[in-house]
C-alpha positions as CSV (number, residue, x, y, z in Angstrom):
1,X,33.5,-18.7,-25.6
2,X,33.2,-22.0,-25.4
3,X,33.8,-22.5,-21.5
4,X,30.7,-20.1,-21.4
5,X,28.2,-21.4,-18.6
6,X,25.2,-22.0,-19.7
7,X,21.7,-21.7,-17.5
8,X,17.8,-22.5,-18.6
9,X,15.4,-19.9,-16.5
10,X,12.1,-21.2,-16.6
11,X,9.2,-18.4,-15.3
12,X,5.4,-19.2,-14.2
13,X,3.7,-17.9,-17.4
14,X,2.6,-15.2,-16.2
15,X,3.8,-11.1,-16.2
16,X,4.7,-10.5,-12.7
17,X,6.3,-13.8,-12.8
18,X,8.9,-13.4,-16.3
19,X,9.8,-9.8,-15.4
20,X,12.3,-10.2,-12.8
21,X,13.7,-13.9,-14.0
22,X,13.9,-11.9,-17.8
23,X,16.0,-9.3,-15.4
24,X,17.9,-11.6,-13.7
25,X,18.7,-13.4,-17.0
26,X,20.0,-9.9,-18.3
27,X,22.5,-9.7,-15.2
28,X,23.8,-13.6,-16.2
29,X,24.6,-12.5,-19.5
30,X,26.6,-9.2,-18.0
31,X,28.5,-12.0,-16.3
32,X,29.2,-14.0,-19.1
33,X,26.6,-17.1,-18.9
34,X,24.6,-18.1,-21.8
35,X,20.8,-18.1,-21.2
36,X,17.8,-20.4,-22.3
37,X,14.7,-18.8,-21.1
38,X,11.8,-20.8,-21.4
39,X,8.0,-19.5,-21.8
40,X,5.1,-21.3,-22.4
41,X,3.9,-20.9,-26.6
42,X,1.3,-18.4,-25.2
43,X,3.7,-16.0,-22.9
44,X,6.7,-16.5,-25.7
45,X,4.4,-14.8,-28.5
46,X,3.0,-11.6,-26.3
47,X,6.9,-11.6,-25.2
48,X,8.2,-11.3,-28.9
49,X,5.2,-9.2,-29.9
50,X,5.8,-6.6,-27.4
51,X,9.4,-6.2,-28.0
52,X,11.2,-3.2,-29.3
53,X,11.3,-3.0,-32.6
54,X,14.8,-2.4,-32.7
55,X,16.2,-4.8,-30.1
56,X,17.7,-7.9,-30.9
57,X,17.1,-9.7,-28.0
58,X,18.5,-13.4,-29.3
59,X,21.6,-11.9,-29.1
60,X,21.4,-12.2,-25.8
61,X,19.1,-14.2,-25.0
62,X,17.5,-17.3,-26.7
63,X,14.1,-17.4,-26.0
64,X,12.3,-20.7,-26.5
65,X,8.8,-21.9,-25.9
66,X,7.0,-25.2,-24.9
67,X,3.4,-26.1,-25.1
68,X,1.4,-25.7,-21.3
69,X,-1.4,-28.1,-23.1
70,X,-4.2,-25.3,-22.4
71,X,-6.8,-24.0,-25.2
72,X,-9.3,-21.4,-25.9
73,X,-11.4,-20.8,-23.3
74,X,-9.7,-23.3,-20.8
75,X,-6.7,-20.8,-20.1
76,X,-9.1,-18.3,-18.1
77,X,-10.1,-21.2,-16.0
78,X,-6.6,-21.2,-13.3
79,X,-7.4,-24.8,-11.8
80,X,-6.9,-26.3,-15.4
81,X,-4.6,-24.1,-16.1
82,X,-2.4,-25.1,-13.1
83,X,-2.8,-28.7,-13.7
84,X,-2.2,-28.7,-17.6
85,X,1.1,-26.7,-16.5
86,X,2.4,-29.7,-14.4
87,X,0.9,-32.3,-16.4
88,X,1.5,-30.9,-19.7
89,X,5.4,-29.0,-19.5
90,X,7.5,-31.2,-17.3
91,X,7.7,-33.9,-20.8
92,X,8.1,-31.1,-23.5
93,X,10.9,-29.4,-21.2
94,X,12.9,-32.6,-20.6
95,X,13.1,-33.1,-24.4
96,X,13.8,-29.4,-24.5
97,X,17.0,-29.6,-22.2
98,X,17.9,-33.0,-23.9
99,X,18.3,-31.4,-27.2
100,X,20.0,-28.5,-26.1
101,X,23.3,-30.7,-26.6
102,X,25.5,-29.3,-24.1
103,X,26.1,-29.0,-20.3
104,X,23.6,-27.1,-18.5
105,X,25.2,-25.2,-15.4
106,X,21.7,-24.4,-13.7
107,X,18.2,-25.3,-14.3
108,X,16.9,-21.5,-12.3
109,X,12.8,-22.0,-11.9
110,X,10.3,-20.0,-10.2
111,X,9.0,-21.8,-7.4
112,X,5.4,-21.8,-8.8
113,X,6.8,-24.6,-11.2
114,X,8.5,-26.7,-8.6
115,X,8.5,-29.3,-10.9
116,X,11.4,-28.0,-12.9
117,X,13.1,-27.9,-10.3
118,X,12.5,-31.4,-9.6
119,X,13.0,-32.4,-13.0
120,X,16.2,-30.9,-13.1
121,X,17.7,-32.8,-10.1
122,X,16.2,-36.2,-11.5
123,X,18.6,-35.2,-14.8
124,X,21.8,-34.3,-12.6
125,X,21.6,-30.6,-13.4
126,X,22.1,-28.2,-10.1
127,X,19.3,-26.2,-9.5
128,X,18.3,-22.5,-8.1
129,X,15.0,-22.0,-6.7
130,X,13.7,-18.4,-7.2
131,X,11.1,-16.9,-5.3
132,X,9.1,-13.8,-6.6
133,X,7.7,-12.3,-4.3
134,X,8.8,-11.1,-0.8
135,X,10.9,-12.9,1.6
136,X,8.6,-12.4,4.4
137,X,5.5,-14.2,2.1
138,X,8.1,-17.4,2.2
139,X,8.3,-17.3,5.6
140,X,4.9,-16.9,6.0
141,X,4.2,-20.4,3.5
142,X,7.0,-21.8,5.4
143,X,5.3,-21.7,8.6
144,X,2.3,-23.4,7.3
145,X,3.5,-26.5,9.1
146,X,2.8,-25.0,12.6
147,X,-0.1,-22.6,12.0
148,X,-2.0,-26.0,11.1
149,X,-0.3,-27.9,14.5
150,X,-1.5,-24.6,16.1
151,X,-5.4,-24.9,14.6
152,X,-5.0,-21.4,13.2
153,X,-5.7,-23.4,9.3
154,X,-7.1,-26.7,8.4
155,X,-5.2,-29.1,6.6
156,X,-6.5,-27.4,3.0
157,X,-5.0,-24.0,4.3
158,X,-8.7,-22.8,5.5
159,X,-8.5,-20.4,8.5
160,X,-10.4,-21.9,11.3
161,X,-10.2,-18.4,13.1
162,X,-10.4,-15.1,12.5
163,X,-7.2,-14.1,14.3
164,X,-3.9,-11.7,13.2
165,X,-0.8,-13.3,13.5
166,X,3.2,-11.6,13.4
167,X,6.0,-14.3,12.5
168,X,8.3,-11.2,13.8
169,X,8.1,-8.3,15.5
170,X,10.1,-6.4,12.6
171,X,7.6,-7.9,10.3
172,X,3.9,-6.8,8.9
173,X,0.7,-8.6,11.1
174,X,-1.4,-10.4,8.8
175,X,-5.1,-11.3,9.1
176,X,-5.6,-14.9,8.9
177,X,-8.3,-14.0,6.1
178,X,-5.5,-12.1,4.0
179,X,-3.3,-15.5,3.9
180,X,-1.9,-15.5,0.4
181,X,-3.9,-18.3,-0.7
182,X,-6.8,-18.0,0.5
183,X,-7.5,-14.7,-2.2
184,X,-7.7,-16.8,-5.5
185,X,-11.3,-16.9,-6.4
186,X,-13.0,-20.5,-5.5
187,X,-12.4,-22.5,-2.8
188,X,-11.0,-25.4,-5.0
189,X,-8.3,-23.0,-6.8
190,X,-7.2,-21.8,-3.5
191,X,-7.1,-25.5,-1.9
192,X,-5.1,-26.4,-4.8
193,X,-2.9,-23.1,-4.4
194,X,-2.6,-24.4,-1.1
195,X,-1.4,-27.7,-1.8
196,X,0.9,-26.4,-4.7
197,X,3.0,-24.3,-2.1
198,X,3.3,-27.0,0.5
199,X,4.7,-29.5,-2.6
200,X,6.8,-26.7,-4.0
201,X,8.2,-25.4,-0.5
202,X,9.9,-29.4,-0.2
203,X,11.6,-29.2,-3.6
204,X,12.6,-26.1,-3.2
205,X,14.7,-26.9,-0.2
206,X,16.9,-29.7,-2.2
207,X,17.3,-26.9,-4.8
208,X,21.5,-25.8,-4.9
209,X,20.4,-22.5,-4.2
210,X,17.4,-20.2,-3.8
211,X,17.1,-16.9,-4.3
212,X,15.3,-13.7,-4.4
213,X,13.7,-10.3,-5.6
214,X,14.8,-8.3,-2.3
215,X,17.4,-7.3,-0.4
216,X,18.9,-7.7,2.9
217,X,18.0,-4.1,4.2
218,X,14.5,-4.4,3.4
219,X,13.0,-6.7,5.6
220,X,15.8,-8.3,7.1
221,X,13.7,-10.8,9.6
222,X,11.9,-12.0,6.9
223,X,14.6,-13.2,5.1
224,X,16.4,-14.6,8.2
225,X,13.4,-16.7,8.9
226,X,14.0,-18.7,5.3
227,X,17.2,-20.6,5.5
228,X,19.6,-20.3,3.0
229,X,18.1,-17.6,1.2
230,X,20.0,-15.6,-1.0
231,X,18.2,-11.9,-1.5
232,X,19.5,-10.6,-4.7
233,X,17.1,-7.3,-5.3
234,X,15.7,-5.2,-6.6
235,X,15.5,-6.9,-9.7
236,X,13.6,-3.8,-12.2
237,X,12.5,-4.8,-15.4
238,X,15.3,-4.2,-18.0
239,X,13.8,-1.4,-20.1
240,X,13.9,-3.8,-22.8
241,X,13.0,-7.1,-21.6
242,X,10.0,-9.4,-19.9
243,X,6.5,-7.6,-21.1
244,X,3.8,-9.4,-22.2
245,X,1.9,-5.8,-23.6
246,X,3.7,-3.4,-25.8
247,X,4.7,-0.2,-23.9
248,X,2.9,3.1,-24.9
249,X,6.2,5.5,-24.1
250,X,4.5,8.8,-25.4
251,X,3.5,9.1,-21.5
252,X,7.2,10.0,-21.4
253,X,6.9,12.8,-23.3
254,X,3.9,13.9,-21.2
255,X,5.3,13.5,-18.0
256,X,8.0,15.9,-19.0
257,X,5.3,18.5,-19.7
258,X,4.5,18.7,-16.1
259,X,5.4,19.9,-13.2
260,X,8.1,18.1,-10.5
261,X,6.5,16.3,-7.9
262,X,3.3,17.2,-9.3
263,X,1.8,13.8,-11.5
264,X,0.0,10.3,-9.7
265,X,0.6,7.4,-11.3
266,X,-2.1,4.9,-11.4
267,X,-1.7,1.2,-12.3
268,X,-2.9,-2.2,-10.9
269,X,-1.0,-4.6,-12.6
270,X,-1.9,-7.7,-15.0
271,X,-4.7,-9.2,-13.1
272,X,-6.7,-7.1,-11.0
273,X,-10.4,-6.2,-12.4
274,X,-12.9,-4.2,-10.8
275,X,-16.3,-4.2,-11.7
276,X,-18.2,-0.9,-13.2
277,X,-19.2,0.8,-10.4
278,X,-15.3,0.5,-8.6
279,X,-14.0,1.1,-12.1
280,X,-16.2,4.5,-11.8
281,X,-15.3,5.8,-8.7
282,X,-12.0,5.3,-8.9
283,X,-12.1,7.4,-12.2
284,X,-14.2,10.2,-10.5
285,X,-11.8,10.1,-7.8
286,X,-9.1,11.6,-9.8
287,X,-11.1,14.1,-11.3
288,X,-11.5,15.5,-7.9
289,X,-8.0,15.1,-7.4
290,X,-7.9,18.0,-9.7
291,X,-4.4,16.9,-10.2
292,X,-1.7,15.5,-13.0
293,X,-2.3,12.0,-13.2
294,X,-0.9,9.3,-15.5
295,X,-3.9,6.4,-15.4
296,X,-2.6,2.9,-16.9
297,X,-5.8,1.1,-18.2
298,X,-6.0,-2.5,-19.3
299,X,-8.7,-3.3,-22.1
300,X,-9.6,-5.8,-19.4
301,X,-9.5,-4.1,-16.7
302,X,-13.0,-4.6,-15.9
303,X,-13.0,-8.6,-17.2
304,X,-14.9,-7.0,-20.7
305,X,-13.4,-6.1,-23.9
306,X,-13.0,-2.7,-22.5
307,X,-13.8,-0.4,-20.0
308,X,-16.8,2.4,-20.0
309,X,-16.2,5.3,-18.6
310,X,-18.4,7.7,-16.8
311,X,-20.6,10.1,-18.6
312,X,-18.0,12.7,-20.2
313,X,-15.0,12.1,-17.8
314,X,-12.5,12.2,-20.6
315,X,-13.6,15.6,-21.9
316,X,-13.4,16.6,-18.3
317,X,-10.0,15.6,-17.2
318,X,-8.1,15.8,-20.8
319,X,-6.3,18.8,-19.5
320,X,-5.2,16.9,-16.0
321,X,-4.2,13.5,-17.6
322,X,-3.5,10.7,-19.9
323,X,-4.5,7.5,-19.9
324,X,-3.0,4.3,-22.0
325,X,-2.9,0.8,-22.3
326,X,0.4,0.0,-20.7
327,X,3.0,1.9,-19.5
328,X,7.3,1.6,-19.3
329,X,6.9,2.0,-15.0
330,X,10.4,1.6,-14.0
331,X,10.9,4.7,-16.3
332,X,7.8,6.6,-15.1
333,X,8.7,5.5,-11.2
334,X,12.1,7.2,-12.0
335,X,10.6,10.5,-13.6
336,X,11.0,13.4,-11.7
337,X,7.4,14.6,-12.0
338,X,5.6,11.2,-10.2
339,X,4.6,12.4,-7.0
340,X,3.3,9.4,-5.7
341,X,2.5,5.3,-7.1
342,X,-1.5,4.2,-6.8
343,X,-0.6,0.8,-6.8
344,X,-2.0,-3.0,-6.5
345,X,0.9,-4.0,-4.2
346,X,2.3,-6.7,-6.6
347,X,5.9,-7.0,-5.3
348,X,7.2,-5.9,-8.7
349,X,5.4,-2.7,-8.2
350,X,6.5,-2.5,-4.5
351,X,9.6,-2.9,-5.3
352,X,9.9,-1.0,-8.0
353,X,8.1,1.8,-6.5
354,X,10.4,1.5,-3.0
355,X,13.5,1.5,-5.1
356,X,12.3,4.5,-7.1
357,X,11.4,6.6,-3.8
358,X,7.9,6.9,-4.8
359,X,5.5,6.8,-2.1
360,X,2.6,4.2,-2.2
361,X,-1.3,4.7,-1.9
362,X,-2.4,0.4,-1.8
363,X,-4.9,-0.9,-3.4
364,X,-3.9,-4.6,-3.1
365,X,-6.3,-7.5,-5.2
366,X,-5.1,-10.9,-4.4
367,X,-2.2,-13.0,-3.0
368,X,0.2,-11.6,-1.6
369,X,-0.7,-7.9,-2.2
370,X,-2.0,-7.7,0.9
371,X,1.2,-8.6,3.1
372,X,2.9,-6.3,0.9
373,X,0.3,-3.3,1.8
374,X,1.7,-4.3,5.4
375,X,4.8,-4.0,5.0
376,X,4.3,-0.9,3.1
377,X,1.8,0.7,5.8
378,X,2.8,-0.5,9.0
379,X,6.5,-1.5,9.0
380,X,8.4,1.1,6.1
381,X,5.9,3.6,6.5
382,X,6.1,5.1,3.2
383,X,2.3,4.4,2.0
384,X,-1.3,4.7,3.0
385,X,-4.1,2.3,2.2
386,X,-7.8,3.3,0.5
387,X,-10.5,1.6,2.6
388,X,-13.8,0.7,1.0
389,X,-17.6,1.3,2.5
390,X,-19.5,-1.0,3.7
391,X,-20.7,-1.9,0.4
392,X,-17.0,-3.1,-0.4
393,X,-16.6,0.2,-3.2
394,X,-13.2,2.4,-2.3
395,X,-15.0,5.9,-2.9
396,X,-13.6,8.8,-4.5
397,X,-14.1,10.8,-1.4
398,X,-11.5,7.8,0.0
399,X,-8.7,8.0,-2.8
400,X,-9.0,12.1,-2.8
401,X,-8.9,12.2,1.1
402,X,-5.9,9.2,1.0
403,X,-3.9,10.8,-2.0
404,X,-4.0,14.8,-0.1
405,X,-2.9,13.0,3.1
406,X,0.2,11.0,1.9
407,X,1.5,14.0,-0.4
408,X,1.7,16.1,2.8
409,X,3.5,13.5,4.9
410,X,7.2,14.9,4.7
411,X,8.1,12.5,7.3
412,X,6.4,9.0,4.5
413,X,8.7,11.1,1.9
414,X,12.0,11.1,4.1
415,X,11.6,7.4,4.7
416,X,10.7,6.7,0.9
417,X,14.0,8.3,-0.2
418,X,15.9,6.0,2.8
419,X,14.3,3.2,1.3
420,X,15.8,4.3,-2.4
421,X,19.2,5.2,-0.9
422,X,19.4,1.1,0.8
423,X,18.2,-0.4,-2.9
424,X,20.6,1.8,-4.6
425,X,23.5,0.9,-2.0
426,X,22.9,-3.1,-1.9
427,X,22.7,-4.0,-5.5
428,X,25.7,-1.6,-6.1
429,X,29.5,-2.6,-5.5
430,X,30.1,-4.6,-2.6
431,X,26.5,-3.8,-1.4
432,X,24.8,-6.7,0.2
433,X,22.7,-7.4,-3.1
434,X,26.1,-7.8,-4.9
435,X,27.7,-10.0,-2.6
436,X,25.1,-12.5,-2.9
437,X,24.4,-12.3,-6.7
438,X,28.5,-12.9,-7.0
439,X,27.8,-15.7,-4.5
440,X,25.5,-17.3,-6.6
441,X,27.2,-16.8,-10.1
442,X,30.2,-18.0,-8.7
443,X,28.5,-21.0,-7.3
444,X,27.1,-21.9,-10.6
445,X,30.6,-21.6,-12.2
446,X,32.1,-24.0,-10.3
């Protein structure tokens, strides 16, 4: 094939971040393009080390790696790691695409390294901007401009009041405290966060085109308030591609030992960490659940080399659940026993989780998890959120009480399956997912 196009898709290094562009890069090569995807040295060895044994993926794909410049104890420290990111990768990936030796047709990059994106157009290469999380969370950094002209935020992104604000009335209201970055950690990562999307929303508009991990029916005012904007959801994790942990899939077999409708699924993601006393209640919440429950626990879960859990817990619930290291969750969203998703509200998970017609208890961390708990809550209606005390701990009274409540809503299950039925119908023929992802493919041929 040598008229084959080929594309380099470079991800933030991080999980949330190289699942859907591994996806997406899995829907190229359906379509005939040749893929580069490029991780940083860190991501590229949990990304071979996790994969399937017997799955060669370089037939597909050829994944590379570059150096982000970050060491030991630096890379749990986000401010240097952001800034080794763009001071370190932009050299090592112009060298990369320079010795590739042949025509690139598209340089796709996640938005959160605009400066691909930017270094692409310097070479002459067409670009595609991607964006990873919801289309209403652009429009929300896209309107930065005027919520600063209006005195809602200071010129670092700091809320000068404590005010909710609606960009539409189809859209979730947001708390100027919940602004996506204003939830990472210190005041100087989240002005630098700050500053990162204002740079990266200006390169992304010169990118060819710029797409993203939704679709049209979804939230169709958020993506008419970002021009050009090409939704091209749900992208779910190919069930063999884009994890940085290997998948324990025994959970499978467990989940097939119980009853339909009966089992909740519990998982938070790649970043969230609670502290003991969280990480306790939430654990003696589903003991009192008394229910099936399929609990996916990160060694770091609570920032240690491993969680403790309360006083013989295990031995009590070993008969109501299981609990591993990392789970396959497009494949446990889709089994028929999963009654309903505890869930961080990371937009792979909400995704995932809508197109799955799971309904959703929130739990969101950071970012953008909160706007996506919204949408979820207020505007789909297909989820509940767990409120904490006044001592900030969500109680196991809470997640019993929240859990009971959503699994008798008939009417959160009816709109849960209409949300499935619109994700199934959009990315299938001539759905409105397909039309744009032919759009784009045959934009990048040309």
């Amino acid at each position: 094939m040598g008229n084959q196009p080929h594309v380099l898709v470079i991800p933030f290094p991080a999980q949330g971040h190289v699942m859907p562009l591994m996806k997406l890069s899995c829907c190229l090569v359906d379509r005939g393009f040749k893929v580069t995807f490029v991780n940083t040295e860190f991501v590229h060895a949990r990304v071979i080390a996790a994969l399937p044994e017997k799955v060669n993926v370089l037939d597909q794909i050829d994944l590379v790696s570059i150096p982000d410049g970050v060491t030991g104890e630096d890379r749990d420290d986000h401010c240097k790691l952001l800034d080794s990111i763009s001071n370190t990768m932009p050299g090592k990936l112009e060298k990369l695409i320079r010795n590739i030796g042949e025509t690139i047709a598209c340089v796709i990059a996640d938005t959160s390294v605009g400066w691909a994106l930017e270094l692409a157009k310097n070479m002459g290469i067409r670009t595609a901007a991607f964006f990873p999380a919801c289309a209403g969370a652009q429009a929300l950094s896209l309107s930065i401009p005027k919520l600063i002209q209006a005195d809602v935020i200071d010129s670092n992104g700091t809320p000068k009041k404590n005010m909710t604000i609606t960009l539409s009335p189809s859209m979730p209201t947001v708390n100027t405290a919940d602004f996506l970055w204003n939830s990472f950690g210190n005041l100087s990562l989240q002005h630098k966060v700050f500053h990162s999307i204002l740079r990266y929303n200006e390169i992304s508009k010169l990118a060819d085109w710029f797409v993203c991990n939704s679709f049209n029916e979804l939230e169709p005012a958020g993506i008419n308030l970002v021009p050009n904007l090409l939704p091209i959801g749900p992208l779910l994790p190919s069930n063999q591609l884009g994890h940085l942990w290997r998948e324990d899939s025994t959970c499978l077999n467990w989940l097939s030992q119980q009853a339909p409708g009966s089992v909740i699924y519990v998982a938070f993601g790649s970043f969230t960490i609670f502290n003991e006393n969280q990480f306790h209640e939430l654990a003696l919440g589903l003991q009192l659940l008394g229910r099936p429950f399929l609990w996916v626990v990160r060694l770091d879960v609570t920032g240690g080399l491993g969680p403790t859990y309360p006083d013989g817990f295990q031995d009590r619930v070993a008969h109501l659940g299981k609990i591993v290291d990392w789970a396959p969750q497009q494949k446990v969203l889709a089994h028929p026993s999963i009654a309903c998703f505890l869930t961080h509200c990371g937009w792979n998970s909400t995704i995932e989780g809508v197109s799955m017609g799971v309904p959703l208890i929130c739990w969101p961390y950071f970012a953008d998890q909160f706007f996506n708990r919204s949408y979820i809550t207020d505007v789909w209606r297909v989820g509940l959120e767990l409120n904490p005390d006044e001592t900030e701990i969500v109680r196991r009274d809470e997640i019993k009480e929240k859990v009971d409540q959503l699994l008798g809503d008939k009417v959160m299950k009816e709109n849960s399956l209409r949300l499935k039925d619109m994700a199934i119908h959009s990315v299938a023929k001539d759905g409105s997912s397909w039309k744009n992802m032919e759009k784009f493919v045959e934009g990048m041929i040309s």
